[in-house]
ZAKOL-722312 format. One record per residue (C-alpha): x, y, z. Coordinates in pm, whole numbers, plus 32768, in hexadecimal, padded with zeros to 4 digits. Example, Ala and Ser with C-alpha at 12.3 -4.5 7.8 and 13.67 -1.06 7.14 Angstrom:
84CE7E3E830C 85577F9682CA 
//
This chain:
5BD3BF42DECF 5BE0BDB8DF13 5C76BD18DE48 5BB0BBE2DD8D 5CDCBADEDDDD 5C59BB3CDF24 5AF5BA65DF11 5BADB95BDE33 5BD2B7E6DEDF 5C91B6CFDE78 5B37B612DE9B 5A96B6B9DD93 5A46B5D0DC4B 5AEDB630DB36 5A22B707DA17 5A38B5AFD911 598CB4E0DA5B 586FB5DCDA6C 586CB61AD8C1 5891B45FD8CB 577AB458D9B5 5694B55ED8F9 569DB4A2D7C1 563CB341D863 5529B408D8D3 54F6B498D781 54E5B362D6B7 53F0B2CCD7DA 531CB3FBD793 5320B3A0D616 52E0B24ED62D 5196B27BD737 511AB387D666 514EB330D4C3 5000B278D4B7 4F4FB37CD576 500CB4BAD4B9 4ED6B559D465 4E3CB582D576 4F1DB6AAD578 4E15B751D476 4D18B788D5C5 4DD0B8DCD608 4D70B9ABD4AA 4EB6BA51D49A 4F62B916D456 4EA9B8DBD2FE 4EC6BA81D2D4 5051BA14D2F5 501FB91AD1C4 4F80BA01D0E8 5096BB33D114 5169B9DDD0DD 50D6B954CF8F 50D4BAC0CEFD 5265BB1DCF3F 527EB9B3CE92 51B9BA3FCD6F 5267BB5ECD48 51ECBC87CE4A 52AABD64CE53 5391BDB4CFAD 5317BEF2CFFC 519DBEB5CF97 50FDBDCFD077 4FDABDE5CFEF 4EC3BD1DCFC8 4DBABD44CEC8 4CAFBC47CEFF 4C87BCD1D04C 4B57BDFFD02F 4B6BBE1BCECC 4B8BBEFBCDF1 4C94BFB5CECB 4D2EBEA0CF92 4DDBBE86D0ED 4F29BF2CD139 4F94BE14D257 5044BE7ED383 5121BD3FD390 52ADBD36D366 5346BCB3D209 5469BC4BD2ED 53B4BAEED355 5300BAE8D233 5485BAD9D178 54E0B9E1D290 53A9B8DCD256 53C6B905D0BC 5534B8C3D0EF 5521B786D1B3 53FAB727D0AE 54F6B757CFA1 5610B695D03A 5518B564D06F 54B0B55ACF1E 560FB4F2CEC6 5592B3A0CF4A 5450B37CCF46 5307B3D9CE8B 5242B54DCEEF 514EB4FDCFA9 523EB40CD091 5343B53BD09C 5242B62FD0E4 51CFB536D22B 5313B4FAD28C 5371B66ED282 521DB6A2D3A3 5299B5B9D458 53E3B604D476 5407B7A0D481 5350B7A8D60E 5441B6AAD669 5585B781D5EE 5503B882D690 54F9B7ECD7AE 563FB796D7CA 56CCB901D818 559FB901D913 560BB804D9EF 57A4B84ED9E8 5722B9D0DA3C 565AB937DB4A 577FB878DBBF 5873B96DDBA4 57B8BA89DC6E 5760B98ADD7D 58DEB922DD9F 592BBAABDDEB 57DEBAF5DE9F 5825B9B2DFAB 594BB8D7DF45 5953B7A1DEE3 5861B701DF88 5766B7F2DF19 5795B7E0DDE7 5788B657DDDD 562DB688DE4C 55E8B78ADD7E 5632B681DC44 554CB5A4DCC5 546BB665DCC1 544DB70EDB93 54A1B59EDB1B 5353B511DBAA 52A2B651DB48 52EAB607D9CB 52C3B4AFD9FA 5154B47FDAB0 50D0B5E7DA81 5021B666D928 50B8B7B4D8D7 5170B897D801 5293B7B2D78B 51A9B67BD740 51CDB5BDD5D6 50F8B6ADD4F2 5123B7F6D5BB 5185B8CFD4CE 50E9BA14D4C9 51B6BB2FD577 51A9BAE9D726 5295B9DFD70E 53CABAD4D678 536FBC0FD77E 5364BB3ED8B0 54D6BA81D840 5575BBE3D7E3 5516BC66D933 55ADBB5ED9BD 56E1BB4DD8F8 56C4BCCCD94C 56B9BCB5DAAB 57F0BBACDB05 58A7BC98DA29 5891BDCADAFD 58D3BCB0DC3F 5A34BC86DBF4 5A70BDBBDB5D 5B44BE44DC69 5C6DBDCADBE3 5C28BDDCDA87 5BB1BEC6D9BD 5B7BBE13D87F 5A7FBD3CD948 59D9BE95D9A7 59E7BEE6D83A 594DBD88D7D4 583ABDE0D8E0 57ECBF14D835 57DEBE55D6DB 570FBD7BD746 5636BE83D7D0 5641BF4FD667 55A2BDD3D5C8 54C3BDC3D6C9 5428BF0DD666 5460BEA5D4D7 5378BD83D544 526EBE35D5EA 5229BF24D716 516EBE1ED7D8 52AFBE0AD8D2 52F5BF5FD8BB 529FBF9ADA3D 5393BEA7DAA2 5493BF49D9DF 5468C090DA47 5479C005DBD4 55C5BF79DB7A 5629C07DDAF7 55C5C17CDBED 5675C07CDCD0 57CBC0ABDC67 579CC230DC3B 573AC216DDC4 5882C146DE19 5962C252DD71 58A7C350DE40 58FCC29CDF63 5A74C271DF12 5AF1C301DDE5 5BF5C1C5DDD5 5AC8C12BDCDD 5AEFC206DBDF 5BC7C143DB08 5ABBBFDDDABD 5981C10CDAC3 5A08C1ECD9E1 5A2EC0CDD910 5916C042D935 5862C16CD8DD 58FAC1BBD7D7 58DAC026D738 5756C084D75B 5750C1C0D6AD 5835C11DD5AB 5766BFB8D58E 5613C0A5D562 5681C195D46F 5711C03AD389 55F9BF95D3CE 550BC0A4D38A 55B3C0D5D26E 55AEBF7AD1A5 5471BEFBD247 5388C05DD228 5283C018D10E 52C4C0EED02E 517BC177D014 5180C1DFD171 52ECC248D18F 528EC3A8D20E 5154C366D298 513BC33DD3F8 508AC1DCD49F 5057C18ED5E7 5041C012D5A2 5177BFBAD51C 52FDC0CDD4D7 52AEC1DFD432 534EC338D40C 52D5C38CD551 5342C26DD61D 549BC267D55D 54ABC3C4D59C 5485C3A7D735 555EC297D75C 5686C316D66B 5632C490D747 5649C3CFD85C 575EC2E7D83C 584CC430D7B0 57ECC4F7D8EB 582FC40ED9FB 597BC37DD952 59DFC51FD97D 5995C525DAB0 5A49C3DFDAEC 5B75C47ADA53 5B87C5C0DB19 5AF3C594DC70 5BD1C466DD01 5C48C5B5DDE8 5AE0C62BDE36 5A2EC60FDF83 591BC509DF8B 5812C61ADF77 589FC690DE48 58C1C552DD7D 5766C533DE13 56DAC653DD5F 57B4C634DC2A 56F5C4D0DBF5 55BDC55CDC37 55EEC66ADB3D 5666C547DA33 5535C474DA89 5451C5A3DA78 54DBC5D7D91E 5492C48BD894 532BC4B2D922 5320C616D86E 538FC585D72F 529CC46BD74A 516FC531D791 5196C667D6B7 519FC58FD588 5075C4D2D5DF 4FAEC518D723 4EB4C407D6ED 4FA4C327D720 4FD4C32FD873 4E92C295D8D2 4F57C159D844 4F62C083D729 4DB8C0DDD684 4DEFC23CD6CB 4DADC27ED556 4C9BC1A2D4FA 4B1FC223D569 4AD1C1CCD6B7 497DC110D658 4A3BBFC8D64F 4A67BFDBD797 492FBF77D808 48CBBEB7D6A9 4A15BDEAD6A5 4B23BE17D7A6 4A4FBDCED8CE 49F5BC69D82D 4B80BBFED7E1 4BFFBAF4D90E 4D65BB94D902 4D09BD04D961 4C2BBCC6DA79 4C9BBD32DBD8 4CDEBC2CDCE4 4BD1BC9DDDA6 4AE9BC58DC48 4B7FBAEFDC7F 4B31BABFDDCD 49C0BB4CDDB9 494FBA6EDC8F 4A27B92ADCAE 4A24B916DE37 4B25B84FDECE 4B95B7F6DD64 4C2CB94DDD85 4D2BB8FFDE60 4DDDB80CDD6E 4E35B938DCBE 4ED7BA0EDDF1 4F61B8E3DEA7 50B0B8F8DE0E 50A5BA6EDDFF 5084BA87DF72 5197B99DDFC4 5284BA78DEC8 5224BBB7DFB1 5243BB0CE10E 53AABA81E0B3 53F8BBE9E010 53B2BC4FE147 5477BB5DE1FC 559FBB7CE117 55B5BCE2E176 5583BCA8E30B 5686BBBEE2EF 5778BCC0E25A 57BCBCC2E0CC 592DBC3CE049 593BBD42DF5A 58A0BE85DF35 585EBE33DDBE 5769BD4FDE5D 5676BEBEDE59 566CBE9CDCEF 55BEBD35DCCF 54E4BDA1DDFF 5493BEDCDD5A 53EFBE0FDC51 533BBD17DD33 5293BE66DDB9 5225BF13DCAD 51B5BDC1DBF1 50C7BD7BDD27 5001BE72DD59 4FE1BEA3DB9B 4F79BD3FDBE0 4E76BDB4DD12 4DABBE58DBF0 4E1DBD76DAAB 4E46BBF1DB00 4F0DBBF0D9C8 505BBC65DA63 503ABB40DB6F 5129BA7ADA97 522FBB87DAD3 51D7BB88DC3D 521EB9F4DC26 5345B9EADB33 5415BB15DBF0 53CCBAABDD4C 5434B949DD3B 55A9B9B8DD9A 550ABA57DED2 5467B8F2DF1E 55ACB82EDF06 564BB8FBDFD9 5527B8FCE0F3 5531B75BE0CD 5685B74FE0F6 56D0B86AE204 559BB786E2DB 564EB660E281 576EB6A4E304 56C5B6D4E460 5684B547E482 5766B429E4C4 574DB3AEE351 575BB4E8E288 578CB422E116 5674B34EE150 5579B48EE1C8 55FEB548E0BD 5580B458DF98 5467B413E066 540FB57CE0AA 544AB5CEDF2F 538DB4F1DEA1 525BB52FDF98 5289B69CDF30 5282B6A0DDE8 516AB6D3DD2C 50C7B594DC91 50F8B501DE30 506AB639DED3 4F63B667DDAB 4EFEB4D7DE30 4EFBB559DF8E 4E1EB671DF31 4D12B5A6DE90 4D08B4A8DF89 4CCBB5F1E0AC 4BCEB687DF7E 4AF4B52CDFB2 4AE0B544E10F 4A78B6CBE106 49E8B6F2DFCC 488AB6AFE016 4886B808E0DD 4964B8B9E007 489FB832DEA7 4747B87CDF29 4774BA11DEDB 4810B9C9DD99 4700B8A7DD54 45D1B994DD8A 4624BA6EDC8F 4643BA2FDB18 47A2B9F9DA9E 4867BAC7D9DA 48A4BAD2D882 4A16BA8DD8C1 49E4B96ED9B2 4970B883D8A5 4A30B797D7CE 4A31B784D67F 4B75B6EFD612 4A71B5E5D541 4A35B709D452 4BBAB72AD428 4C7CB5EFD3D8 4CDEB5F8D231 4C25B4BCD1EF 4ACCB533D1C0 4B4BB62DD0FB 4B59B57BCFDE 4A11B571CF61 49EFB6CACF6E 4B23B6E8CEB3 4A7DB648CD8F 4992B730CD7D 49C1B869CC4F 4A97B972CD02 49BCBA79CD8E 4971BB7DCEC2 493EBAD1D010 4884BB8DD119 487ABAE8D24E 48E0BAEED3DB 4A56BBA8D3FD 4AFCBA58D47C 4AF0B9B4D354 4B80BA96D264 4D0ABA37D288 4C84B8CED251 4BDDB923D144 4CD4B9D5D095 4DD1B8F3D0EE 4D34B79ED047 4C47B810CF6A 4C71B903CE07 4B34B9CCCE82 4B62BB26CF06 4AC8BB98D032 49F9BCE6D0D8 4AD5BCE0D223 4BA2BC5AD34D 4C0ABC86D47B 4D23BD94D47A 4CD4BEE3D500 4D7BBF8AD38A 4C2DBF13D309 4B5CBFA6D3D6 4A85C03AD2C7 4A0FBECAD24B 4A1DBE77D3E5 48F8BF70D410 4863BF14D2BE 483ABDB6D33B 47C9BDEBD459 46C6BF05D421 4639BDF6D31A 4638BCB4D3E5 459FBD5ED503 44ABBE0DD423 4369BDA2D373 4366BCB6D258 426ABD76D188 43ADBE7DD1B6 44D9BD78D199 4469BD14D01C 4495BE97CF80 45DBBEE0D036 4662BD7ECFC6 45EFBD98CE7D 4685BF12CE74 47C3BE6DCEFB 47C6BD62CDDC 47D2BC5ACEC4 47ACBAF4CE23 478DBA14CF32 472FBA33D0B8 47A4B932D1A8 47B8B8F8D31A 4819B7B3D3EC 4729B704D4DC 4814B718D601 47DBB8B8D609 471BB926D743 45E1B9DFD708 45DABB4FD6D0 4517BBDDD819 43F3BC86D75B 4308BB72D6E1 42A5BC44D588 4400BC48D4E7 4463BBD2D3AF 4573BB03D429 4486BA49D50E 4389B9EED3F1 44E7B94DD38B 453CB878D497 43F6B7F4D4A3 43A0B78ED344 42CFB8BDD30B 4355B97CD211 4295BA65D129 4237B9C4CFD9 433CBABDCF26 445BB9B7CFA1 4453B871CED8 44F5B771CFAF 4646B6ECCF4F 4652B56DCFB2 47B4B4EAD03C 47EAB38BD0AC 4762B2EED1DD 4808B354D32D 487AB4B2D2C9 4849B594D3B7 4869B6C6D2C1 4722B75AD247 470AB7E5D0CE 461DB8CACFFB 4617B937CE87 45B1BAACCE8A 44A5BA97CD6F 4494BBA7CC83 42F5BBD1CC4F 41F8BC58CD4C 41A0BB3CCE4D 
//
C-alpha cells in the first residue's frame, strides 16, 4: 500500500487556513443572503423542513414524525430524518438564549447550510490534497470556494431540508476512505459516516455502495487492504444498525421502505458488512480469484437479503407507492427529469445544467490517463460513475456529480498548469475559469450565440409543467392573509401544500411527496376532471376552501376544473375569498348549498 505521508507536501495549507478561509466565506454568505433568506421557501421541501421543525418543538414525539394536518383524518408518516430535524431545533434552542423566537428560529436557517458546509469543503480539500497534491488541492478550494460563493445551491442561507447533510456526509465519507491506508480509524470514520448517511436518507446510497464495492475490489487485488476495508465495513454495518436503530419510526420499525432505512436496508448492509469483514479476515492467503468469488458471494448476500424482504424495492425509492403517479406527478417535478428531458424542452438552457458535469468526467478521465497517486483514488471515482449516469436519467443527483468531482478538477488545473512557464498563475487562473459560477458564465454566453437553433424545437412545443416558475406562489409573506382565515381543509395544486402547512393553521388535501400518493392521485384526478364532478368529491372530502396561484400553467385539456380556476371561471359553488391587492394566490370558500 502507499503510504499517505507519501502525497503529503510541505506546501500544503494547513487544515485552520482552509477551516479560516471557509468561514470568511461563510459569514460573506450570511451577510449577502439575511435579507433575501426566504427566498429559500421556492424549493417546497424547505418549508416541509419547518413544519417537521415547529412540531419536535411542540412536542412530537422522536420516533413519530408524523404529521396530521397533512391528508386528514389519517395523516402523513414523513420519510425525513429526526437527526436534522434535532440539529435545526437545537441550534433554534441555543439562539433563543439571546434573542426572541422568531429571530432564533431565522438565525438557526441561516446558519445550519453554512455548518454544513464546513465539513464539505475541508472533505473537498482533503481528498484533492491525496488525489493531486498540493497544488490540486489549492485549486480544488477555490473552487468549491467560488461555487458557494456565486452559485445558488444546497448549502445557501435557508437550505435546510435534507440534500445539504447527504451530499457533506458523502464527502466527509469519501476523504475518509482516501487516507485510510494508514489508518484504520479513518477507515472506520468513513464507514460511520457512511452508516449517517443512510440514517439520513438513501438518496446517496449509489455512491456508497460504489465506494464500497471499491475497496472490496482493492482487497481482491492485493489482500494487503484488508486491514482499513474490513474496517470500514464493518463501521457501516455498525453506523446502520445504530442508526437504524434510534432514528427508525417506531411505527415502521419492522416494516420495510424503500425511501428511507428500514429493516430491509439495515438488514443488507449489516449482511453485508459481516460477510465481507469474514472474508477480509480469512482470505489475506487466497488467490485473487478466490477473494474474487468470496466478495461476490458477500455482495450477492446483501442483494438476497435486500430483495427477499421486499422485492418492490428494487425498482428504487416509489417501488411501493401505485405507479399512477408516475405519469400524474413524477413526470411534472424539475428534479427527476432526465438530462435529455432538459435538453429537449429548455434548448441550449440545458447545457447550463451538464456543463460542469462534463468537465467532472473529462478530468476523471484525465486523472486516470495520467496515472492515479493512490489506488484509493477507485473509491471516489467509483462514485463519480455511478452518480452520472443515476444523474443521465434523474438531474437531481447532478449536485453529487458537481460536489464529488471537484477534487478531480483541481487536480486536472493543476497537472495542466504545471505544463506552462507560470504554473501558480495558470493554476488560479485555470481554477477559477473552471469552476462552476465562471464556466456556468461561459455557457450562457455560447447558449446566446446558439440558442436560436437549439430553442426553436423546444419553442414550438408547449412547455412543460415543470419548466415554469412559480416561486411567487411560495415566499411566507402572502401567507398571511390566509392564515387569518378559520382553520380548515385546503385543496389545491401539490406545490403549495408544505407552504401551506408551514405558515398557516389550516390543514391541507396533499403535497408533493410520493408517501401521499393517495391524495397525489386524488388531486389530480379532480383538477383535471370536470367541475360539475370536482364539487361532490370536495364536498365528500370536507374540503373548506380551494385555492390555486396565478403563476400555475394551464392544465392541457381546456374543460378542467382547474382551468375554470386560473381563469376566473369558477363554478358558482366556490364563493370567492378576497386577499389584498398583488397576491398572486387564488382562494375559494367551498359553499355548503346547491349552486
Amino acid at each position: 500500500m502507499q503510504s499517505a505521508s507519501a502525497s503529503a507536501t510541505e506546501d500544503r495549507l494547513p487544515v485552520a487556513a482552509v477551516a479560516l478561509l471557509w468561514a470568511g466565506t461563510a459569514a460573506a454568505l450570511a451577510l449577502m443572503h439575511w435579507a433575501t433568506l426566504d427566498d429559500a421557501y421556492r424549493s417546497p421541501d424547505n418549508a416541509m423542513r419547518l413544519v417537521q421543525v415547529h412540531a419536535f418543538i411542540d412536542g412530537a414525539s422522536w420516533f413519530d414524525p408524523h404529521e396530521p394536518r397533512l391528508d386528514p383524518p389519517l395523516g402523513y408518516d414523513t420519510h425525513w430524518s429526526r437527526l436534522l430535524d434535532a440539529g435545526i431545533v437545537g441550534l433554534i434552542f441555543l439562539f433563543r438564549q439571546f434573542t426572541n423566537p422568531d429571530f432564533a428560529e431565522r438565525l438557526a436557517r441561516c446558519v445550519w447550510p453554512l455548518l454544513l458546509s464546513g465539513p464539505a469543503v475541508i472533505a473537498s480539500y482533503a481528498s484533492a490534497l491525496r488525489i493531486g497534491g498540493a497544488g490540486a488541492a489549492r485549486a480544488t478550494l477555490m473552487i468549491v470556494l467560488l461555487t458557494l460563493l456565486f452559485v445558488p445551491g444546497i448549502f445557501l442561507p435557508g437550505e435546510i431540508d435534507h440534500h445539504n447533510a447527504q451530499v457533506m456526509l458523502t464527502l466527509v465519507m469519501i476523504a475518509c476512505v482516501l487516507w485510510c491506508d494508514d489508518s484504520p480509524w479513518l477507515a472506520a470514520a468513513g464507514g460511520i459516516a457512511g452508516g449517517l448517511l443512510l440514517g439520513v436518507g438513501l438518496e446517496a446510497a449509489a455512491p456508497l455502495v460504489a465506494v464500497g464495492a471499491a475497496l472490496a475490489m482493492l482487497f481482491v487485488h492485493d489482500a494487503r487492504w484488508r486491514v482499513p476495508v474490513r474496517a470500514f465495513v464493518v463501521a457501516l454495518g455498525g453506523a446502520t444498525a445504530l442508526a437504524y436503530a434510534l432514528l427508525t419510526p417506531a411505527a415502521f420499525r419492522f416494516v420495510p421502505m424503500c425511501d428511507e432505512l428500514g429493516v430491509n436496508t439495515a438488514a443488507a448492509v449489516v449482511a453485508g458488512s459481516l460477510g465481507l469483514a469474514l472474508v477480509t479476515n480469512v482470505g489475506d492467503r487466497w488467490t485473487r480469484m478466490q477473494r474474487l468469488v468470496a466478495t461476490a458471494v458477500a455482495g450477492a448476500l446483501a442483494l438476497v437479503v435486500f430483495a427477499a424482504i421486499e422485492p418492490r424495492c428494487l425498482r428504487g425509492p416509489i417501488g411501493l407507492v401505485d405507479p399512477a403517479i408516475t405519469a400524474l406527478w413524477i413526470n411534472n417535478v424539475s428534479e427527476l427529469q432526465s438530462v435529455f428531458s432538459l435538453i429537449r424542452n429548455l434548448g441550449a438552457e440545458a447545457v447550463v445544467h451538464i456543463a460542469f458535469p462534463c468537465l467532472v468526467i473529462a478530468s476523471a478521465v484525465f486523472v486516470i490517463w495520467r496515472g492515479l497517486r493512490t489506488p484509493l483514488a477507485w473509491a471516489p471515482l467509483a462514485a463519480v460513475a455511478v452518480s452520472s449516469v443515476i444523474t443521465a436519467g434523474t438531474i437531481r443527483m447532478g449536485m453529487y456529480v458537481v460536489m464529488l468531482g471537484m477534487p478531480f478538477v483541481g487536480a486536472a488545473v493543476d497537472a495542466l498548469s504545471k505544463r506552462t512557464t507560470r504554473p501558480l498563475l495558470v493554476g488560479v487562473g485555470g481554477a477559477a475559469l473552471a469552476s462552476p459560477p465562471i464556466s456556468a458564465l461561459v455557457v450562457i454566453w455560447l447558449a446566446a450565440i446558439v440558442g436560436e437553433p437549439m430553442g426553436k424545437p423546444a419553442a414550438a412545443k408547449t412547455a412543460p409543467l415543470w419548466t415554469v416558475d412559480v416561486s411567487r406562489c411560495l415566499h411566507p409573506e402572502i401567507y398571511r392573509p390566509v392564515a387569518a382565515m378559520p382553520p380548515g381543509l385546503i385543496f389545491g395544486p401539490l406545490e403549495l401544500g408544505p407552504s401551506l402547512l408551514a405558515f398557516t393553521p389550516h390543514s391541507v388535501v396533499d403535497a408533493g411527496y410520493h408517501r401521499a400518493y393517495k391524495s397525489i392521485i386524488f388531486e389530480e384526478e379532480v383538477m383535471r376532471g370536470s367541475a360539475s364532478a370536482a364539487r361532490e368529491r370536495l364536498v365528500e372530502r370536507g374540503v373548506a376552501y380551494v385555492m390555486t396561484c396565478a403563476d400555475f400553467p394551464n392544465y392541457p385539456n381546456p374543460a378542467a376544473f382547474y382551468n375554470a380556476l386560473l381563469t376566473g371561471a369558477a363554478p358558482a359553488w366556490l364563493e370567492r375569498v378576497p386577499l389584498p391587492e398583488g397576491n398572486v394566490l387564488r382562494m375559494w370558500r367551498v359553499r355548503g348549498d346547491e349552486r
